[in-house]
DOBA-885098 format. One record per atom (N, C-alpha, C): residue in one letter; x, y, z. Coordinates in pm, 1 decimal, decimal comma. Example, Ala and Ser with C-alpha at 12.3 -4.5 7.8 and 13.67 -1.06 7.14 Angstrom:
SITE   gugu       east      north         up
SITE      a     1319,0     -569,0      780,0
SITE      a     1230,0     -450,0      780,0
SITE      a     1320,0     -330,0      780,0
SITE      s     1285,0     -225,0      708,0
SITE      s     1367,0     -106,0      714,0
SITE      s     1290,0        3,0      787,0
This chain:
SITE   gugu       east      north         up
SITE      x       82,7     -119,6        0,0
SITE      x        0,0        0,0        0,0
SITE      x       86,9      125,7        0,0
SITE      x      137,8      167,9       86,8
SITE      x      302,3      248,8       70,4
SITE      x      341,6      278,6      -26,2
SITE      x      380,4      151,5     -166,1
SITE      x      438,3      224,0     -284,2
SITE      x      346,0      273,0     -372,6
SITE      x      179,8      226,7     -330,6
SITE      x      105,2      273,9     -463,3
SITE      x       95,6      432,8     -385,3
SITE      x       82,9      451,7     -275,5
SITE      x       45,8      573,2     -222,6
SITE      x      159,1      668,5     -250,5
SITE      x      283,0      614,7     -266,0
SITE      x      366,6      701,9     -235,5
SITE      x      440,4      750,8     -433,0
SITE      x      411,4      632,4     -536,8
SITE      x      342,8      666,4     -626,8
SITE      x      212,9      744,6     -649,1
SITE      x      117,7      775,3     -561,1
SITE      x       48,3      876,5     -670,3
SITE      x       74,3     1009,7     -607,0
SITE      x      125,0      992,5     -508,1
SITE      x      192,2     1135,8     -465,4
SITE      x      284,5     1215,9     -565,1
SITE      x      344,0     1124,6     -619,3
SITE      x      462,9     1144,5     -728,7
SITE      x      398,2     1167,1     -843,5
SITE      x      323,6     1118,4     -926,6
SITE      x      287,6     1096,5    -1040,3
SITE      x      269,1     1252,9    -1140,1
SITE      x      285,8     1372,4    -1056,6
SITE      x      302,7     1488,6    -1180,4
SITE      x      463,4     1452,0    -1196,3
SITE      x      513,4     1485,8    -1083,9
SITE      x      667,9     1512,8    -1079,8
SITE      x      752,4     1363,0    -1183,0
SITE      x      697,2     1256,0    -1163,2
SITE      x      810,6     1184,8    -1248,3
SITE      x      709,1     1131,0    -1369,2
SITE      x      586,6     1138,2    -1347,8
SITE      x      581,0     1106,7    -1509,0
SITE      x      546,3     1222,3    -1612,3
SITE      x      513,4     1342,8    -1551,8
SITE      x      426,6     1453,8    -1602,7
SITE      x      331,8     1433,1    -1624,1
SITE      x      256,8     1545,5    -1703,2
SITE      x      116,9     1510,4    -1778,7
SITE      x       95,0     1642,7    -1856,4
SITE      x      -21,1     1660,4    -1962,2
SITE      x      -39,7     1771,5    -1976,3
SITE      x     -213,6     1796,8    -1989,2
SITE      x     -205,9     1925,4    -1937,8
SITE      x     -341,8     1996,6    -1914,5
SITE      x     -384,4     2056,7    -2070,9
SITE      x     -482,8     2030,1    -2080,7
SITE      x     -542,2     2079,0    -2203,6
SITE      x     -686,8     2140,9    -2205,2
SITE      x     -730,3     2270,6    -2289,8
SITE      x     -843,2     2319,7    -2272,3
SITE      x     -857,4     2353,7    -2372,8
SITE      x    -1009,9     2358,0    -2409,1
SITE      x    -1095,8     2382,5    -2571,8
SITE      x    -1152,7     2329,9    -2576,6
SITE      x    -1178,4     2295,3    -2712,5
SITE      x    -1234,3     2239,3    -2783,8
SITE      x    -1142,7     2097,2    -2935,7
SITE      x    -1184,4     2067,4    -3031,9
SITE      x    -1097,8     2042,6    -3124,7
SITE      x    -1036,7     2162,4    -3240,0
SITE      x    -1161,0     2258,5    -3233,6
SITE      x    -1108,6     2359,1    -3306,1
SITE      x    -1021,0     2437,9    -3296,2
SITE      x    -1001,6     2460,2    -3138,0
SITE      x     -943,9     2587,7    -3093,7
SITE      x     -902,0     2519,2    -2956,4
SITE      x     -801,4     2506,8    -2915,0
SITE      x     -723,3     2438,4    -2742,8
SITE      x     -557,0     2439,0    -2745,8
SITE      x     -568,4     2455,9    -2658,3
SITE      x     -414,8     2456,8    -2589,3
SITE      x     -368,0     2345,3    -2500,5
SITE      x     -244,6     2330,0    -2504,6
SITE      x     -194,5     2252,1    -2416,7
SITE      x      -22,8     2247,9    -2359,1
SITE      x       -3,9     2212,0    -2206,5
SITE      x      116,5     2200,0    -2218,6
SITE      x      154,0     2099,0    -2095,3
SITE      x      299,3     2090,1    -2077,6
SITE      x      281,9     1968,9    -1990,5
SITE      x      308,2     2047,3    -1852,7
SITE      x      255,9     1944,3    -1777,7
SITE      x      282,7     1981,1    -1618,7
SITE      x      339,7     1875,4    -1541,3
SITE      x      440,4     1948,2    -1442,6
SITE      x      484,1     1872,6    -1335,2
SITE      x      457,3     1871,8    -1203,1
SITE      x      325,9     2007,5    -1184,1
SITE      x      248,0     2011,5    -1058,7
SITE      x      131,6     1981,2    -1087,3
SITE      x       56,0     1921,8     -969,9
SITE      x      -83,4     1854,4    -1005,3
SITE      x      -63,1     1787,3     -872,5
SITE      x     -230,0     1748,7     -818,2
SITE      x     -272,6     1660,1     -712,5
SITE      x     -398,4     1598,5     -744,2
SITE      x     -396,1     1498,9     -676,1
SITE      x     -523,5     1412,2     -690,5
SITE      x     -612,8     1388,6     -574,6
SITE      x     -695,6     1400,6     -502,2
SITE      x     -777,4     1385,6     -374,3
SITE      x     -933,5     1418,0     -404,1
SITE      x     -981,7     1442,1     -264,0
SITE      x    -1080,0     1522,2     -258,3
SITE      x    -1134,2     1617,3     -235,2
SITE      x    -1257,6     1706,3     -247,6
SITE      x    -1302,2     1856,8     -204,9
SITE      x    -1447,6     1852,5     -190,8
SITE      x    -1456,7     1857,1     -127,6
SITE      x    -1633,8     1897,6     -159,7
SITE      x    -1695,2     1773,3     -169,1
SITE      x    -1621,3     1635,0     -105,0
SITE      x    -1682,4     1517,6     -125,6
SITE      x    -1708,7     1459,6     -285,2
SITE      x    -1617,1     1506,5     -342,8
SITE      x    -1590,7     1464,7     -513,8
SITE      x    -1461,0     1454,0     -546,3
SITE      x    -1435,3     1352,9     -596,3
SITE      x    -1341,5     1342,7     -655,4
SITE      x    -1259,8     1428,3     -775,3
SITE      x    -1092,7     1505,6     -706,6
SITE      x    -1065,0     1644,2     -802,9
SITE      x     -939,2     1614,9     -819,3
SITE      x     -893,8     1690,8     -959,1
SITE      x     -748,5     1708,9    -1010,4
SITE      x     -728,2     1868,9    -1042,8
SITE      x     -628,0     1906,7     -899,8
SITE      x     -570,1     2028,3     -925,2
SITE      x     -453,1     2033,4     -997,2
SITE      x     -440,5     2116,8    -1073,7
SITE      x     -316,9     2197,7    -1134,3
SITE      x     -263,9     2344,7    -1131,6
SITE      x     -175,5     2382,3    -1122,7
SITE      x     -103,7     2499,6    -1154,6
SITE      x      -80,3     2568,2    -1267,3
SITE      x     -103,6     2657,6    -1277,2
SITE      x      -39,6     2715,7    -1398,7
SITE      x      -61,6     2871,5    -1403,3
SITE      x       99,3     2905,6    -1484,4
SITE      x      104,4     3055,1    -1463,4
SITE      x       38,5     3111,8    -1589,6
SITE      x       -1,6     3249,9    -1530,4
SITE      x      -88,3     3349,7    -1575,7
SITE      x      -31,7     3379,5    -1728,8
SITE      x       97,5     3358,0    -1758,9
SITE      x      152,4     3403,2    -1840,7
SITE      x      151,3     3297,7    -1956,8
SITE      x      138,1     3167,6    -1934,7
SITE      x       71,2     3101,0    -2037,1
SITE      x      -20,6     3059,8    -2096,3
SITE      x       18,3     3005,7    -2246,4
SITE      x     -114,0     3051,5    -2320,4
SITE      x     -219,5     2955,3    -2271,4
SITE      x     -179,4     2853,5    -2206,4
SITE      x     -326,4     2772,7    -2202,1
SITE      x     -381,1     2793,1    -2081,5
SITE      x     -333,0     2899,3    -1991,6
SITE      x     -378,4     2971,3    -1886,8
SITE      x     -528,2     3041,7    -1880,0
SITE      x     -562,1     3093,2    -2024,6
SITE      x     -632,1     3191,4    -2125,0
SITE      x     -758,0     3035,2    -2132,0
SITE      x     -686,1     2923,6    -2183,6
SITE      x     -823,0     2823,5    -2241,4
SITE      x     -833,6     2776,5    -2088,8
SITE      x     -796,5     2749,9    -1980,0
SITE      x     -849,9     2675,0    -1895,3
SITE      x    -1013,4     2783,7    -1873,8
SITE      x     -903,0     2959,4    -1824,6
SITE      x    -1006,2     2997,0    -1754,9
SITE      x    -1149,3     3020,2    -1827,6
SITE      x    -1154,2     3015,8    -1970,7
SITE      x    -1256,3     3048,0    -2067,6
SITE      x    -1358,3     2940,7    -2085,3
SITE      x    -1268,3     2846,1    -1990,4
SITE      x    -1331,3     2647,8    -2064,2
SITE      x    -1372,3     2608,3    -1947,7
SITE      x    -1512,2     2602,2    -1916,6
SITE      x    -1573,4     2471,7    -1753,2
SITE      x    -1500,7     2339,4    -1795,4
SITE      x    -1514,0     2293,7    -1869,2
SITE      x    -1360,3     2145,9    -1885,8
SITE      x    -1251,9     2195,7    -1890,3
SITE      x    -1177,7     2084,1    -1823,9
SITE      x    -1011,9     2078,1    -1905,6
SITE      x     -988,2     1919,6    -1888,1
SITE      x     -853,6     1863,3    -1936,7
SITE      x     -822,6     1716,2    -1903,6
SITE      x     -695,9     1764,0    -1914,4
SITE      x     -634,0     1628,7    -1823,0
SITE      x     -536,1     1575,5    -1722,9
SITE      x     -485,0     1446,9    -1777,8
SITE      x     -367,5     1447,1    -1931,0
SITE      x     -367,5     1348,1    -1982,1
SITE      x     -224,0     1294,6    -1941,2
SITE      x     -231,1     1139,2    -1919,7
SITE      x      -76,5     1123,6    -1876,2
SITE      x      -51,7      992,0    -1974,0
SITE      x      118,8      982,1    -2011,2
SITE      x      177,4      901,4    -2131,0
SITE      x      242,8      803,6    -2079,6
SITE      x      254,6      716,2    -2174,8
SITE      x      366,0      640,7    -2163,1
SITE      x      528,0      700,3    -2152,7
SITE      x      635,9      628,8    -2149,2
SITE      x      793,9      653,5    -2143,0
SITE      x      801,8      746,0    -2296,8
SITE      x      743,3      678,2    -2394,1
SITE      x      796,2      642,9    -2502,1
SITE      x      758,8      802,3    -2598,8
SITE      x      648,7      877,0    -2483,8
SITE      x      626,0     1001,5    -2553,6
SITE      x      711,9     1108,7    -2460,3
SITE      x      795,6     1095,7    -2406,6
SITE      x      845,0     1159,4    -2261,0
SITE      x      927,0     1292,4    -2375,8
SITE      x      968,0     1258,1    -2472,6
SITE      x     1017,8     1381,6    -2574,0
SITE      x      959,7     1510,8    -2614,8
SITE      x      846,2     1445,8    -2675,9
SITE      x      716,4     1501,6    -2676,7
SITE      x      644,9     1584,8    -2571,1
SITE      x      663,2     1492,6    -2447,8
SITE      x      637,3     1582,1    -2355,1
SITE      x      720,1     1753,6    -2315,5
SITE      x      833,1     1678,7    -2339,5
SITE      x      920,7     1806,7    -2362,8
SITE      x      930,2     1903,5    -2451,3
SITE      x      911,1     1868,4    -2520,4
SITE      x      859,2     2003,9    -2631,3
SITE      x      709,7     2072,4    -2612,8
SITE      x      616,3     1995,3    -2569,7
SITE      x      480,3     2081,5    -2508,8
SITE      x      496,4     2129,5    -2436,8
SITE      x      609,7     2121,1    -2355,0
SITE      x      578,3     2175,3    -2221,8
SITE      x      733,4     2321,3    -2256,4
SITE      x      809,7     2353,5    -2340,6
SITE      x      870,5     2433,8    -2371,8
SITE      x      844,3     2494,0    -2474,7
SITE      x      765,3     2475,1    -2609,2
SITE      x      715,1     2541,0    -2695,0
SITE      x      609,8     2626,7    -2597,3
SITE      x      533,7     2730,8    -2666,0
SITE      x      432,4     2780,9    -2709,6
SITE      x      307,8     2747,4    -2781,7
SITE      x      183,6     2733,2    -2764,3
SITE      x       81,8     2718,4    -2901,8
SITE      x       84,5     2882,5    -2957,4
SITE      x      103,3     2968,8    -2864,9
SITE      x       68,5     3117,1    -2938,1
SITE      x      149,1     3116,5    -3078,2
SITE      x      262,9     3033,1    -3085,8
SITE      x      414,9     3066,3    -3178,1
SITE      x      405,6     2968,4    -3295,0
SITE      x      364,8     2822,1    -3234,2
SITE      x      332,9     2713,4    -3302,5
SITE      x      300,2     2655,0    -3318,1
SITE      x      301,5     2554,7    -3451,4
SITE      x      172,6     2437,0    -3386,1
SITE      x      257,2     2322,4    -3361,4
SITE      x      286,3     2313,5    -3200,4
SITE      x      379,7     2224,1    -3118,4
SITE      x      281,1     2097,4    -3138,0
SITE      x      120,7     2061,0    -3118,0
SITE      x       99,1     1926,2    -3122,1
SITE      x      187,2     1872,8    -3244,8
SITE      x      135,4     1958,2    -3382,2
SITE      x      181,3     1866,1    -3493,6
SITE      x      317,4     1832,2    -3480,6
SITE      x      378,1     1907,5    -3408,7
SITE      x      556,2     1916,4    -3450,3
SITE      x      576,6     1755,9    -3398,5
SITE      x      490,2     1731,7    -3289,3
SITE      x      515,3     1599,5    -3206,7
SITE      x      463,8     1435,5    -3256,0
SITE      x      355,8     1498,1    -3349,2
SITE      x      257,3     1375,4    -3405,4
SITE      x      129,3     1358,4    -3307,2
SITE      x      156,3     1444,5    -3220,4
SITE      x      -24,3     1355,6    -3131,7
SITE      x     -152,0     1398,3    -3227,9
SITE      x     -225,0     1346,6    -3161,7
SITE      x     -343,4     1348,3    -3298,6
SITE      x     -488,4     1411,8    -3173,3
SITE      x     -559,1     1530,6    -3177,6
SITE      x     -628,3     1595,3    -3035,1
SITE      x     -750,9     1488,8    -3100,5
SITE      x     -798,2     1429,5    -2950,1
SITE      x     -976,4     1423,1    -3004,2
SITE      x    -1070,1     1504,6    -2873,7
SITE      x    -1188,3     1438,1    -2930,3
SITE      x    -1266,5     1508,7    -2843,8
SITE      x    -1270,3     1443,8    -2703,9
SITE      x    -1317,6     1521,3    -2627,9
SITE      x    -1271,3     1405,9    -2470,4
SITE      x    -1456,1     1497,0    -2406,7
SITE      x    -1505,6     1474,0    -2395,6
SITE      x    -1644,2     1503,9    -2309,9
SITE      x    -1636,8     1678,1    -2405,8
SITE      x    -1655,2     1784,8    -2298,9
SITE      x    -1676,7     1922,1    -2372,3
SITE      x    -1533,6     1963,4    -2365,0
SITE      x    -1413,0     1877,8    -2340,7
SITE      x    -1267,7     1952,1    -2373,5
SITE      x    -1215,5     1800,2    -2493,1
SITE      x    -1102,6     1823,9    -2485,9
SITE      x    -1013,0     1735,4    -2580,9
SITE      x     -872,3     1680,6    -2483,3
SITE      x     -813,4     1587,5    -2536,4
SITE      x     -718,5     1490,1    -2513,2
SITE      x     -650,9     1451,1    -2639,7
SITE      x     -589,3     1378,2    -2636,1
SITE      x     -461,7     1262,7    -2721,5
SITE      x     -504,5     1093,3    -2763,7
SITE      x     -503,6     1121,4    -2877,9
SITE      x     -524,6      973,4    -2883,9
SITE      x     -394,0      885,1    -2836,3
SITE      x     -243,7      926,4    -2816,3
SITE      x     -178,5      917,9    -2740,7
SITE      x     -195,3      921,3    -2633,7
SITE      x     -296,2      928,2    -2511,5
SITE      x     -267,8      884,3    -2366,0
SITE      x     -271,1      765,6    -2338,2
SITE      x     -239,6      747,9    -2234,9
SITE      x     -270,4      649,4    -2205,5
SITE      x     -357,4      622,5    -2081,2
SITE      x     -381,3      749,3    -2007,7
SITE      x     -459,9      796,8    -1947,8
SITE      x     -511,1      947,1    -1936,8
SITE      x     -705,3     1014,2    -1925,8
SITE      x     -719,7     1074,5    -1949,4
SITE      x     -800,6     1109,9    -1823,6
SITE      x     -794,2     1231,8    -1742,6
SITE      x     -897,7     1265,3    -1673,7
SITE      x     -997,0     1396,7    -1698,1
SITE      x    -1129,3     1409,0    -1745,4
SITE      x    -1208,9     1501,0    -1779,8
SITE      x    -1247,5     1566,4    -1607,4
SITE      x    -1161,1     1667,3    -1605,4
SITE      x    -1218,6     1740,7    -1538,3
SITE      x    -1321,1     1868,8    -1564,9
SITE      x    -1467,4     1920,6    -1467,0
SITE      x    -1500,3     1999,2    -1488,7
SITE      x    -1439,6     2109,2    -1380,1
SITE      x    -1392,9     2209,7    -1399,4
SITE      x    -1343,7     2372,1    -1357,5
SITE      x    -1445,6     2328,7    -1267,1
SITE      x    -1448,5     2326,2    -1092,3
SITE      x    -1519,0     2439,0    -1011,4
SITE      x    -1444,2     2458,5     -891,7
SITE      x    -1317,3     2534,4     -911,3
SITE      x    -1272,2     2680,9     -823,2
SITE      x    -1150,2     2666,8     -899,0
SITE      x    -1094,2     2833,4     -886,9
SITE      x     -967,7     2873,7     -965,1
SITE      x     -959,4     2991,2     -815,0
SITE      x     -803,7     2981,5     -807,8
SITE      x     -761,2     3083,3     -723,6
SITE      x     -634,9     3157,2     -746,6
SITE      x     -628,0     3248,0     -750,0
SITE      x     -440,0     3312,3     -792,8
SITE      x     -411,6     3334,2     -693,2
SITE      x     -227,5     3241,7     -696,4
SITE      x     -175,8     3230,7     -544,4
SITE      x     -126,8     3369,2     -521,9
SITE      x     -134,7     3419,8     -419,0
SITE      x      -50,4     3566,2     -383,9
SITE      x       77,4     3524,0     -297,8
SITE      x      170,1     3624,6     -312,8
SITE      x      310,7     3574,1     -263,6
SITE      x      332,8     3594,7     -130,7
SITE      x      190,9     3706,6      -71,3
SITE      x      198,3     3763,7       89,6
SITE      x      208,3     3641,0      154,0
SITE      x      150,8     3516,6      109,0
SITE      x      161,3     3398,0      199,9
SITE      x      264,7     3280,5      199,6
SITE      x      376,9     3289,6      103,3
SITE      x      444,4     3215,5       39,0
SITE      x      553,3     3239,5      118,9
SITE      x      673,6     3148,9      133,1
SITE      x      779,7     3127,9      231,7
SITE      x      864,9     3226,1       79,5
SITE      x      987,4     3293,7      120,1
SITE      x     1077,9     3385,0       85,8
SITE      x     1145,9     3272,1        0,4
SITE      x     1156,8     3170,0       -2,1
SITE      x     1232,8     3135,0      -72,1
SITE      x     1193,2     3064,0     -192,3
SITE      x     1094,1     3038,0     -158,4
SITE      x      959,7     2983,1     -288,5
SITE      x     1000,3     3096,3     -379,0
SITE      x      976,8     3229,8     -315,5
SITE      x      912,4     3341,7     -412,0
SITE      x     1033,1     3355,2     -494,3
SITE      x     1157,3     3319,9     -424,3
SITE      x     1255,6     3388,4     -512,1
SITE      x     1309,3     3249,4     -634,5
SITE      x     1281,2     3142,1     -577,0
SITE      x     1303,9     2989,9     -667,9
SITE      x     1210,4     3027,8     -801,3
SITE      x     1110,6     3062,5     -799,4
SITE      x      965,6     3058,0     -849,6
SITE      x      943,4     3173,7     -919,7
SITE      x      939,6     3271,1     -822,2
SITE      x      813,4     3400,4     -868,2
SITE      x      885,9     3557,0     -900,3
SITE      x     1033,6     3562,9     -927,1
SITE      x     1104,2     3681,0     -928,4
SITE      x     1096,2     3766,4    -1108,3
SITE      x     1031,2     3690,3    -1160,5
SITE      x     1047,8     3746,2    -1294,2
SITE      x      855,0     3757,0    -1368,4
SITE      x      771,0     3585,3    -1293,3
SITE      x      640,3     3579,5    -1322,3
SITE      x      543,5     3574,4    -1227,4
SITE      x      416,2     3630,2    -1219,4
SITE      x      322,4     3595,2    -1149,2
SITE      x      360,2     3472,4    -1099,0
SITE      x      261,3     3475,4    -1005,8
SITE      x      236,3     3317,7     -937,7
SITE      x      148,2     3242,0    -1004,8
SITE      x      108,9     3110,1     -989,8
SITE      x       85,4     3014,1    -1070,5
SITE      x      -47,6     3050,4     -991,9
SITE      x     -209,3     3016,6    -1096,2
SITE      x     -337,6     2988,8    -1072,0
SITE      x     -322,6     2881,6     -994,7
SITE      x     -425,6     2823,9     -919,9
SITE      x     -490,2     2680,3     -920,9
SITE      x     -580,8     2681,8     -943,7
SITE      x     -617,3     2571,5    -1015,7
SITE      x     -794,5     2540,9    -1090,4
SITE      x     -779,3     2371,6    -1022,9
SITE      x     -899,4     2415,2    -1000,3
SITE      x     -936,3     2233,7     -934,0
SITE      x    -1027,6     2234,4    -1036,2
SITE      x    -1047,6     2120,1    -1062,5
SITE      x    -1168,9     2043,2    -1133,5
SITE      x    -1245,7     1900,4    -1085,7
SITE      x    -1324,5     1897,8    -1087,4
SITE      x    -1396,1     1751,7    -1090,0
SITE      x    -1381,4     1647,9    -1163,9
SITE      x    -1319,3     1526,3    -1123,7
SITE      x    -1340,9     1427,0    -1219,6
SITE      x    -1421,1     1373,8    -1234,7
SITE      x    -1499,3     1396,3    -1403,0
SITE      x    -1605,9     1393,9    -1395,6
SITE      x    -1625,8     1214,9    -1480,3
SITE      x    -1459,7     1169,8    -1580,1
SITE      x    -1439,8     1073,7    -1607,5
SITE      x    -1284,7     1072,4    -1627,6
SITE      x    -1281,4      892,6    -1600,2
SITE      x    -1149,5      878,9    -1655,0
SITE      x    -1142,3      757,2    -1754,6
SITE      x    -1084,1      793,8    -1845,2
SITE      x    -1070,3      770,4    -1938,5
SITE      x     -935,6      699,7    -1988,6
SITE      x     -915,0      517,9    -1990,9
SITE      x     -821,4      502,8    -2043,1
SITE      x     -833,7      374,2    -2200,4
């Protein structure tokens, strides 16, 4: 019990994932290495982070969905380039080969290998008045602080 627990504690940090919001026409995405899994409100939720300054910052808050897609080893490259490109600059899915589908009212990868449809209900922007001095300066000396958006899992999808 220990290693599965102490695996999903881990599971942004060593496998990543990436957050995605839209639609098929129009969505963003990039990868993340912060994220939690628990509960709120007696429902099952997947929080993420993300700063103000990126572009899919813009589709979460515009979108009541987003999803929480996580890969195999074998796309871990891929992951790296979503998560250092831009969509404002390029079109980073194609550069990679994933192919977006529709996932409930947001989109995903036919590449996951796991997908969680969350629906948006609470977003908060962290302020730094509460943050330890050394966070702020690791973290926050050049960008805002990172949102959190919790969502509901509303399915998962593998």
């Amino acid at each position: 019990m220990k290693e599965s627990f102490e695996k999903s504690l881990s599971v942004f940090q060593t496998d990543w994932a990436l957050v995605t919001a839209g639609n098929t026409e129009k969505y963003n995405t990039m990868t993340i290495g912060w994220g939690g899994l628990g509960t709120l409100w007696c429902k099952p939720v997947c929080t993420v982070y993300v700063k103000p300054c990126r572009y899919t910052h813009s589709f979460i808050n515009a979108n009541d969905y987003f999803t929480v897609s996580f890969y195999s080893d074998e796309h871990r490259n891929a992951l790296s380039v979503l998560g250092t490109k831009s969509g404002r600059d390029t079109d980073k899915v194609a550069e990679v080969g994933f192919e977006a589908v529709a996932c409930g009212e947001s989109v995903t990868f036919k590449q996951a290998k796991t997908t969680l449809l969350c629906k948006k209900i609470y977003r908060q922007d962290m302020t730094m008045d509460t943050m330890p001095a050394d966070i702020i300066e690791k973290y926050y000396t050049e960008e805002a602080p990172h949102t959190v958006f919790v969502g509901e899992v509303i399915e998962i999808i593998e």
